[in-house]
N, C-alpha and C positions, 0 to 999 in steps of 0.2 A: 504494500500500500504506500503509494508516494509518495500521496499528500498528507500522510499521519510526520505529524511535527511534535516530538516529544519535550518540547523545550529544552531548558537547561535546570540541571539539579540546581537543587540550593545550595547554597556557599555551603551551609553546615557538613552539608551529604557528601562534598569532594575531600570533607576530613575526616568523615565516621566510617568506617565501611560498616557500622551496621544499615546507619541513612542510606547510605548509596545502594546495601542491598537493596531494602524496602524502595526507594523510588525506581528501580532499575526494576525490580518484579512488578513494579507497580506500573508504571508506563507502558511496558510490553503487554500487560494484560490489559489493559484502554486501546492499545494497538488490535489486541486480540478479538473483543468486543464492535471493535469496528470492522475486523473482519468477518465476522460471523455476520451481520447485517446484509455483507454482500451480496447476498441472493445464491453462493455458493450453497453446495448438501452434502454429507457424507464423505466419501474419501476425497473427494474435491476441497471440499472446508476443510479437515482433519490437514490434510497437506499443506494448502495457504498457510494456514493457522499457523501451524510448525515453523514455515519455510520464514512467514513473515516475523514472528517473534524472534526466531534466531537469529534473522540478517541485523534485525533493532538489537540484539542484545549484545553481537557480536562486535558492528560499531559503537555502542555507547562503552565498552570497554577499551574499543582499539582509541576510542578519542581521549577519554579519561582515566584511564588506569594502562598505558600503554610496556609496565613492566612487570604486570600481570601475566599468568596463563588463563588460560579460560579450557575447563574440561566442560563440553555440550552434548548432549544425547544426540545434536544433528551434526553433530563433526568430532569425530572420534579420535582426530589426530589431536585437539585439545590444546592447540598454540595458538599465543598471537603473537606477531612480529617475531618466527620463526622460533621463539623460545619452548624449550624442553621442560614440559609441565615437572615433571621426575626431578629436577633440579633445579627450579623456581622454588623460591620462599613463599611465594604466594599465589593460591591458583584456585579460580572461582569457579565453580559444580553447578554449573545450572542445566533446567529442565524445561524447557521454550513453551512446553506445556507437556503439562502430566497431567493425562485421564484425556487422550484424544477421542475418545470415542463419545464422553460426555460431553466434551466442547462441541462435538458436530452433532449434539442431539438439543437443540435450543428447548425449553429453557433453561435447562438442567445447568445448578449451579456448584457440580461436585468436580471442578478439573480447576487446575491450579498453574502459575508461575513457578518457580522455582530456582532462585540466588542466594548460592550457599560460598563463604568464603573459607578455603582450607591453610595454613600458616604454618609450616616447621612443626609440622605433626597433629595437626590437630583440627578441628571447625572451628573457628572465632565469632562468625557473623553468621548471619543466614536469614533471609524474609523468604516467605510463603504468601502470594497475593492471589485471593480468591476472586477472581471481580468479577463475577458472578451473586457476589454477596457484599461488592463494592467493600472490601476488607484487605488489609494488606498484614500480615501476623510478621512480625519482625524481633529479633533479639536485641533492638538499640532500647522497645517498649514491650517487653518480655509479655504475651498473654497472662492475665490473673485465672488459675486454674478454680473455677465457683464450688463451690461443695457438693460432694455428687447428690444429684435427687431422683433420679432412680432407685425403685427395690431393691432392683438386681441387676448385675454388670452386667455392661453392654461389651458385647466385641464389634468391631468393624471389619467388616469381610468384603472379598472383590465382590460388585453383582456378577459378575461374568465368569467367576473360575476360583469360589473359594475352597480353601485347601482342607481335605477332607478331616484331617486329625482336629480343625478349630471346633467342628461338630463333636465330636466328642469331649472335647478342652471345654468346650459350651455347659456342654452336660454334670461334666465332673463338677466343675465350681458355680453350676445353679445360674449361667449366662443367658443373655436372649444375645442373638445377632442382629447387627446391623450391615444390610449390603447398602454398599455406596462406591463410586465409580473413584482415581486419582488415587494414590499411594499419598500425596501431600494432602487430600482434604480430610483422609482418614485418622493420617495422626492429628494435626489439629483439629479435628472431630473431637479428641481426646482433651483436648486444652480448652475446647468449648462445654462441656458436659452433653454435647450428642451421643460422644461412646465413652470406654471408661477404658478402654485397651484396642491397641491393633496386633496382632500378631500375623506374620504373613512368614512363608516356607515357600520355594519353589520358583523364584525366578524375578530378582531385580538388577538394577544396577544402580552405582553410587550416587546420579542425578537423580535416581526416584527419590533417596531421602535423604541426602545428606541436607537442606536447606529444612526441612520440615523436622529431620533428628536437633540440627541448628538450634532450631524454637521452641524442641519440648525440653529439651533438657534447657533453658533458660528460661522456663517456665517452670522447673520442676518436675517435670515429670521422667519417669524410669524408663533406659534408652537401651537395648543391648541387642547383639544377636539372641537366634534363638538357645544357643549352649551357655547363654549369662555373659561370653566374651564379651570385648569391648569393638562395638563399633570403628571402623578403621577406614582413612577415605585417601585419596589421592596416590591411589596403588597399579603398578604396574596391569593388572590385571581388575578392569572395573566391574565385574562382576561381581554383586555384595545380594546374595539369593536371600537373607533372610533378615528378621528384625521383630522388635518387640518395641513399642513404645505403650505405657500405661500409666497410671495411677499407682504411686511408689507401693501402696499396699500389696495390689494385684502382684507385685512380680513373685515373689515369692509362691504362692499359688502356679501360677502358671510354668514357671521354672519346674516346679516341681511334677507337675504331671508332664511336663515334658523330657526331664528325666527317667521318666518311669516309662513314659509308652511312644514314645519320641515321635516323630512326624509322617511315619509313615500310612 
């Protein structure tokens, strides 16, 4: 889209990177929003969508943070200005849109941005922008996790392919499920009192949650693979299959049936 003019950050935003995530996921998803308008459908929108998020997310990095890497779901080689993410200090994890399939189903508001900033080992920053719910979740203004008001814990599960052992995980600890589209809107699902846990097995990569792990655990909430390890991002090999983010009560519980009857 051309004529989408993202302006300029705020002064503050070229000093925080947590600002800069949050306007950077946040812009691209008002880019996103105007794509979806366009009269495109289905894998037609699902592709713009993509194509256009990544081109805006691509230059607002190559202009403003030009000694950055940038690892993206739509380019796998993960550099800007020919630099080797692997030996860059600092190297941004985004996902141009997570939950393609809900973005091209209007008016479904379960598919997300996703700018995650990784530093000499670690996440530092990271926004999640839903705009779909005109919301931007960010670690610069950590979500306030509200006290849970449901009965009984909710899990968030894919609508389209949830993993068969969460049915049973469900049952053992007294769970209802929740299906909902986007790996980012499920953890913060978590950080909203929608769900109370996500547990997911079988098939991610680092851009599905390093920006939305970012936000929980700066909100509090419990972050880990599914064996209790520690989350680990900006690795040779981006393939990261699994993850647990909940309500710090909850891990214990879930940890533990998954010890016992693992994921198969």
């Amino acid at each position: 889209m051309t004529d989408f003019d993202p302006g300029t950050p705020p002064a503050e935003a070229l000093e925080n990177d947590h600002l800069f995530a949050a306007w950077t996921a946040t812009v691209a998803g008002e880019l996103l929003l105007q794509v979806r308008t366009s009269g495109l459908e289905g894998t037609e929108l699902k592709d713009a969508g993509d194509l256009a998020s990544h081109e805006l997310l691509m230059s607002l990095f190559a202009e403003y943070k030009p000694a950055d890497a940038v690892l993206s779901e739509e380019e796998h080689r993960g550099t800007v200005g020919e630099l080797d993410r692997l030996s860059t200090p600092r190297v941004w994890i985004i996902d141009p849109v997570d939950g393609t399939r809900e973005y091209s189903e209007p008016p479904r508001d379960d598919w997300a941005v996703h700018v995650a900033l990784w530093s000499e080992g670690d996440l530092i920053a990271g926004a999640v922008a839903q705009p779909g719910l005109g919301r931007t979740f960010h670690t610069g203004m950590p979500p306030v996790v509200p006290a849970r008001t449901a009965p009984r814990p909710r899990i968030a599960v894919s609508r389209t392919r949830p993993p068969a052992f969460v049915q049973a995980l469900a049952e053992e600890i007294g769970a209802d499920l929740v299906p909902m589209g986007s790996a980012g809107a499920k953890v913060i699902s978590v950080a909203r009192d929608v769900t109370d846990a996500y547990v997911h097995a079988g098939g991610q990569y680092e851009w599905d949650s390093a920006a939305p792990v970012a936000v929980a655990r700066a909100a509090g909430l419990f972050t880990s693979r599914i064996d209790g390890s520690e989350l680990v991002y900006n690795q040779p090999e981006v393939l990261l299959p699994d993850l647990i983010v909940c309500r710090p009560e909850l891990a214990e519980p879930i940890l533990a049936f998954i010890r016992q009857h693992g994921t198969s």
